[in-house]
C-alpha positions in Angstrom: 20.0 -45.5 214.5 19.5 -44.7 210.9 16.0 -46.2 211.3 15.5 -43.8 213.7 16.8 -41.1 211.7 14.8 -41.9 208.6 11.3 -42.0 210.8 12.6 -38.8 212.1 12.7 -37.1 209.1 9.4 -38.6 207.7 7.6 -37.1 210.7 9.7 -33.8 210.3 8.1 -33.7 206.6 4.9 -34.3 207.6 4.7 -32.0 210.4 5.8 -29.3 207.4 3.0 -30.5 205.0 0.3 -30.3 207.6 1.5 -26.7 208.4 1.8 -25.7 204.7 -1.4 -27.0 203.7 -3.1 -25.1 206.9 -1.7 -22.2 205.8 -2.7 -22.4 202.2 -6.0 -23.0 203.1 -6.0 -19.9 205.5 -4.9 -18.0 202.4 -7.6 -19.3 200.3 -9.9 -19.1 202.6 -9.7 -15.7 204.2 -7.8 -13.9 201.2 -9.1 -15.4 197.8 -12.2 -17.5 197.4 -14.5 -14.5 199.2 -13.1 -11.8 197.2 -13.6 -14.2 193.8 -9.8 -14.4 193.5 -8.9 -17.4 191.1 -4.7 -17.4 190.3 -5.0 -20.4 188.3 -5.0 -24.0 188.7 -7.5 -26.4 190.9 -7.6 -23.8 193.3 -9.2 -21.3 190.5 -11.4 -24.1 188.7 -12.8 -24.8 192.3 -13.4 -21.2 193.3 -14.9 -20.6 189.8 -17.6 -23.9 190.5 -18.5 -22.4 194.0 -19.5 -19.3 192.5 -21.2 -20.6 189.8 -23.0 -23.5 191.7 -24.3 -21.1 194.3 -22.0 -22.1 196.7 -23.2 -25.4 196.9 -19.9 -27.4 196.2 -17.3 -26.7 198.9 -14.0 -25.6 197.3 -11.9 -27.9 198.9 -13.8 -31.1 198.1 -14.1 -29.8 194.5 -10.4 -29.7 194.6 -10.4 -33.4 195.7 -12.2 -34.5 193.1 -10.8 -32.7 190.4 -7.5 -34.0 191.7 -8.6 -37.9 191.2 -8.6 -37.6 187.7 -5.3 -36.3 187.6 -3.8 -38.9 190.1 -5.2 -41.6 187.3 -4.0 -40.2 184.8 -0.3 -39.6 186.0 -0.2 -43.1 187.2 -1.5 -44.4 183.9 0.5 -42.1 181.6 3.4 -41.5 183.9 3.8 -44.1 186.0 2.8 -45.2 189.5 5.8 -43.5 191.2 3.7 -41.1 193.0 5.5 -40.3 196.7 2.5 -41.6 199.5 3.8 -37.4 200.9 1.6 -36.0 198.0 -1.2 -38.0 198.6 -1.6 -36.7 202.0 -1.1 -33.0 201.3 -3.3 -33.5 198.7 -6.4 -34.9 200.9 -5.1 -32.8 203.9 -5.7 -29.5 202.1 -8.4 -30.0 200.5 -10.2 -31.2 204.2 -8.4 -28.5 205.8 -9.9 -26.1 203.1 -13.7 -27.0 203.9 -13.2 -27.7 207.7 -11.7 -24.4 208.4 -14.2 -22.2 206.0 -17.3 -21.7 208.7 -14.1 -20.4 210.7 -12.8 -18.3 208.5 -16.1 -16.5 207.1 -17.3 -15.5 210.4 -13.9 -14.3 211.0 -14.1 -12.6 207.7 -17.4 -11.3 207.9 -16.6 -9.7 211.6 -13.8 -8.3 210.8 -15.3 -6.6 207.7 -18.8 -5.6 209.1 -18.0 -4.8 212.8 -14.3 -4.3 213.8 -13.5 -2.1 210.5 -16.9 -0.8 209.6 -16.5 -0.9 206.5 -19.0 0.9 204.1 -17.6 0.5 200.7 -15.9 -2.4 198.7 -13.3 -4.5 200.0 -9.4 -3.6 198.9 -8.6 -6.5 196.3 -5.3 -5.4 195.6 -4.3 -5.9 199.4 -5.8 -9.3 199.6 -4.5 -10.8 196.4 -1.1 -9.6 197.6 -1.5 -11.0 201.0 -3.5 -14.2 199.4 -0.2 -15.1 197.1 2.1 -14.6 199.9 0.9 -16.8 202.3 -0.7 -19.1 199.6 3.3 -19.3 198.0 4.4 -19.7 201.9 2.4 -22.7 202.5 2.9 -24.3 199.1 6.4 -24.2 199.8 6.3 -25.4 203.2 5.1 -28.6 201.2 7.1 -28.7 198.5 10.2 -28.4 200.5 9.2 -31.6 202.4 9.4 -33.4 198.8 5.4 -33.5 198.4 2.7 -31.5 196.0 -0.7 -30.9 196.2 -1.4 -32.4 192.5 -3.3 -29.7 190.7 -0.9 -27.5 188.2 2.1 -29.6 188.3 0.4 -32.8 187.9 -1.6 -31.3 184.9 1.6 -29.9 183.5 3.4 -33.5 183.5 0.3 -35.4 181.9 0.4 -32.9 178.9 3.8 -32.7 178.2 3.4 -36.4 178.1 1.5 -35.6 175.0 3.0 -32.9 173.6 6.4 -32.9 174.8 7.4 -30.0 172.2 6.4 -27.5 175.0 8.2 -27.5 178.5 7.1 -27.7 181.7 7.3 -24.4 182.4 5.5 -23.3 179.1 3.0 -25.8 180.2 2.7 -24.2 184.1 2.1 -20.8 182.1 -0.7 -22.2 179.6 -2.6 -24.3 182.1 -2.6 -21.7 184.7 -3.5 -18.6 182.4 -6.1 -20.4 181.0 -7.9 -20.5 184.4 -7.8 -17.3 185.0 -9.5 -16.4 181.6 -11.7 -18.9 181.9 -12.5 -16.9 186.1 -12.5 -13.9 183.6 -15.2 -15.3 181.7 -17.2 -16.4 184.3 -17.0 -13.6 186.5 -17.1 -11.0 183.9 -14.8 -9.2 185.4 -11.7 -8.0 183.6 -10.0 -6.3 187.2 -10.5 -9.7 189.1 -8.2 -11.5 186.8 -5.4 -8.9 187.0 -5.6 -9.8 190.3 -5.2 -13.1 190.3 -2.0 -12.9 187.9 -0.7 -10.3 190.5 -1.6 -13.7 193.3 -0.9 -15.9 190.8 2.9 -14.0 190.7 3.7 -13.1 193.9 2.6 -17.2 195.6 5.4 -18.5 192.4 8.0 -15.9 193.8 7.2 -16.9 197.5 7.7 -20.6 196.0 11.5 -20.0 194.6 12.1 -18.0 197.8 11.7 -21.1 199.8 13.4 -23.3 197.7 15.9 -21.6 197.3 15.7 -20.9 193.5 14.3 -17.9 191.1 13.7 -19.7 188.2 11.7 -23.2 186.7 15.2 -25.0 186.6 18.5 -25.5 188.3 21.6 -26.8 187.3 24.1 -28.1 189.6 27.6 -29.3 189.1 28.9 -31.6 191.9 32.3 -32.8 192.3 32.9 -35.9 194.9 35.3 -38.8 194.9 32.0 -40.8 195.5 30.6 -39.8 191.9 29.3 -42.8 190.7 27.4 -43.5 193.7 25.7 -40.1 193.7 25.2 -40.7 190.0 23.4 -43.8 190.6 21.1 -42.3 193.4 20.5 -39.2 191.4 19.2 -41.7 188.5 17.2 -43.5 190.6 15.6 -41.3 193.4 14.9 -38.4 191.2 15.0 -40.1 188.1 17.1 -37.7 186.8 19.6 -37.6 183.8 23.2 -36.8 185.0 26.4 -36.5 183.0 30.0 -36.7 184.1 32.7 -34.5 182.8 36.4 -35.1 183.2 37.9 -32.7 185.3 41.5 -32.4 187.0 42.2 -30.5 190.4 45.0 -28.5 189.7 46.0 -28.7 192.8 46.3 -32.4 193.7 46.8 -33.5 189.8 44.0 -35.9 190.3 41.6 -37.1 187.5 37.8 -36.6 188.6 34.4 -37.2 187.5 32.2 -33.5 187.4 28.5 -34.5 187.8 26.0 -32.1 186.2 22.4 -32.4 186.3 19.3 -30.2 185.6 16.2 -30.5 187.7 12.9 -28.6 188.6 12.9 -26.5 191.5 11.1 -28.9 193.9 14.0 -31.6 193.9 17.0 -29.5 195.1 15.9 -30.4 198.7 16.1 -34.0 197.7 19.4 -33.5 196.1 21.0 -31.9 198.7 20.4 -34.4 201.1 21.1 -37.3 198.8 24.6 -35.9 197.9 25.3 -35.1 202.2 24.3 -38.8 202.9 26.4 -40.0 200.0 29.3 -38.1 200.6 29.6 -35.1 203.1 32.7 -33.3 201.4 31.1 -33.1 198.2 31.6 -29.7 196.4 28.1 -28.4 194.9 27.3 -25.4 192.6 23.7 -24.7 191.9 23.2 -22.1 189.0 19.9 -20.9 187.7 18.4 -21.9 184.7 16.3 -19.6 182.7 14.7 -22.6 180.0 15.3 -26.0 179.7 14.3 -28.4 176.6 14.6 -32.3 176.5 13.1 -35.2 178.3 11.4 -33.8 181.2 11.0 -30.7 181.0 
């Protein structure tokens, strides 16, 4: 039965990753790319080569490639404990992104020429707005089945490696700001980068939405009779730190061990399941965290 369960749940998550990534390449494809909308990351380093190329390098096998490097990297530098979930998503999108663009344009193109009749330019402001929503919907939809799509985050983590005086969140905002200025640059335009912070913003706010968190960081406190086992699993599933603090219920008089832990944003959905398997009547606070220094982050 708990075989059962477990290829349950793997299929469950993949279902979720296939829909995410479909709908983040429906965002990039009818919202961002034909409007020259670049919020950050491989999506914007691959919008800014099919521009520049002439079109002739398809964004989403651009974004492969870019990502190949980084998968090498993190294995070399970080170590080879990349989930086989964030592989997928990562190919997935990027064919779903190429496969679905023919689709898309004439959809685009249709919509814009014929059923609207539109004479003058396009409203950026609505599609970057409806570009990071449903670009932070589908993102989600794959982080919250405990994958990635490589790009930022993986980027992030390989730096920090290196300079590890500058957190992950720092590193998010440097890596992803710097794509946009370098979309800036290339498009010379000044107006389509405000856009794509204002894309950029809203798809990291549709992100925490779905995850349940506001900020970079949580910090949860969990209180179980099964401490040491969750303790243990925390360490080794997320590779996590965790610390116990002595506590007393005032109630029953009894002695007991207060886990707390601080993780990114991505892992609470792992967390809460590992703490429900290990113990079901385990008491869990999750408080935000507005920065976090130290190992990992």
């Amino acid at each position: 039965m708990g075989r059962f369960n477990r290829f349950l749940k793997d299929w469950k998550d993949y279902f979720w990753i296939i829909l995410g990534s479909m709908i983040t390449a429906a965002a990039i494809n009818f919202f961002l790319v034909p409007y020259k909308i670049a919020p950050g990351g491989v999506t914007g380093i691959a919008t800014v080569i099919y521009y520049l190329s002439g079109e002739r390098f398809p964004v989403g096998i651009t974004m492969l490639v870019l990502n190949v490097p980084l998968f090498l990297l993190g294995i070399r530098f970080i170590g080879g404990k990349f989930i086989l979930k964030t592989l997928f998503s990562t190919i997935f999108l990027s064919v779903a992104i190429d496969v679905s663009e023919p689709v898309t344009t004439y959809f685009v193109n249709f919509y814009l020429t014929k059923a609207e009749g539109m004479s003058g330019a396009p409203d950026l402001l609505l599609y970057s707005i409806f570009g990071g929503f449903f670009m932070g919907l589908g993102l989600g939809l794959v982080f919250r089945s405990g994958a990635t799509t490589g790009g930022t985050d993986l980027a992030a983590k390989i730096v920090h490696h290196f300079i590890p005086q500058l957190t992950m969140g720092q590193m998010l905002l440097i890596i992803d700001s710097s794509v946009i200025l370098f979309a800036a640059i290339s498009f010379k335009s000044f107006l389509l980068a405000l856009y794509a912070i204002l894309s950029l913003y809203i798809s990291t706010k549709v992100i925490d939405a779905i995850l349940e968190g506001v900020n970079f960081a949580k910090a949860v406190y969990i209180i179980s009779d099964r401490s040491e086992e969750i303790a243990q699993r925390i360490l080794t599933d997320l590779d996590r730190g965790v610390t116990a603090l002595r506590g007393v219920g005032m109630y029953t008089g009894n002695e007991k061990s207060v886990l707390y832990c601080v993780l990114h944003r991505g892992q609470l959905q792992q967390l809460k399941e590992l703490v429900v398997k290990a113990d079901p009547d385990a008491f869990v606070i999750l408080t935000d965290v507005r920065e976090v220094l130290g190992e990992g982050f």
